[in-house]
C-alpha positions in Angstrom: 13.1 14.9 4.5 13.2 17.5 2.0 14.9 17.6 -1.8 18.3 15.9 -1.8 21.4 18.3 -1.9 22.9 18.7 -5.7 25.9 17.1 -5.7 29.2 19.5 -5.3 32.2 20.2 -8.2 35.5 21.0 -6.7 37.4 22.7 -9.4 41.0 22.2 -8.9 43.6 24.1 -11.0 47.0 23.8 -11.2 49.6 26.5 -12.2 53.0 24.8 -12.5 54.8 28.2 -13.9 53.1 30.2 -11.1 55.1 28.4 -8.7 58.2 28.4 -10.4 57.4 32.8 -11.4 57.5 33.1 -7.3 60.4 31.0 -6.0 62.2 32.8 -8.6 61.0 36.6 -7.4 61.1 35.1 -3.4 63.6 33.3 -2.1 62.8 30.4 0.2 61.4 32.0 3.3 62.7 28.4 5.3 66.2 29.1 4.2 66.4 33.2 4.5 64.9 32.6 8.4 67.4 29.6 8.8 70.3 32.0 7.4 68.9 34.4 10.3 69.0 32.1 13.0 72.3 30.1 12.2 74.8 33.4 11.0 75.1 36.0 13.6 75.2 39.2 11.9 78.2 40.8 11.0 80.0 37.2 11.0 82.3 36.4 8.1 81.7 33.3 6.1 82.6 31.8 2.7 81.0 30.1 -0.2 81.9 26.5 1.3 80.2 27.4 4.4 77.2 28.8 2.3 77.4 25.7 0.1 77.4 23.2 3.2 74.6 24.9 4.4 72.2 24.5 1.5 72.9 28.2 -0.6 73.5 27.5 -4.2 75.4 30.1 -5.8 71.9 31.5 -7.1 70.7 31.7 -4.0 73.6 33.9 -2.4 73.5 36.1 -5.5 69.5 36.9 -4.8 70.2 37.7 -1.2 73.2 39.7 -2.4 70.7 41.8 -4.4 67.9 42.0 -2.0 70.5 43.4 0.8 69.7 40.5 3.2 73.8 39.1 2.6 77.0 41.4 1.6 79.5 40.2 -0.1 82.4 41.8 0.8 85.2 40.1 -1.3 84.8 37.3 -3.6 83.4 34.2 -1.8 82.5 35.8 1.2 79.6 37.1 2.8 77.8 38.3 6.1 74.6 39.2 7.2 74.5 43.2 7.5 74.4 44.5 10.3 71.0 45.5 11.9 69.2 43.5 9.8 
């Protein structure tokens, strides 16, 4: 039968800020593949349709920045093209 087996620790950490540190440098993968799917590229749209859609103001302005929406005039945006 043998020796019995020490008994096993799990160590479980938690790092709240780390999680809040990534969604800050990464947008929400969901939404960016949503945005993909849902908004053809090229196709005009304003910041209601954004808004009714689930892209807070922040959110536009980080895909703004990352190239993945333009904003051609104030409140309106589109996916560039061959993206």
């Amino acid at each position: 039968m043998g020796l019995p087996r020490p008994a096993r620790r799990v160590l479980r950490m938690s790092f709240p800020h780390s999680q809040a540190l990534l969604s800050m440098t990464k947008p929400s993968e969901g939404k960016l593949n949503l945005l993909e799917r849902t908004l053809p590229e090229g196709l005009l749209v304003d910041a209601g349709w954004m808004t009714k859609h689930g892209y807070s103001t922040g959110l536009r302005s980080q895909y703004v920045s990352a190239g993945w929406l333009v904003q051609p005039t104030r409140g309106t945006f589109k996916r560039p093209l061959g993206t």
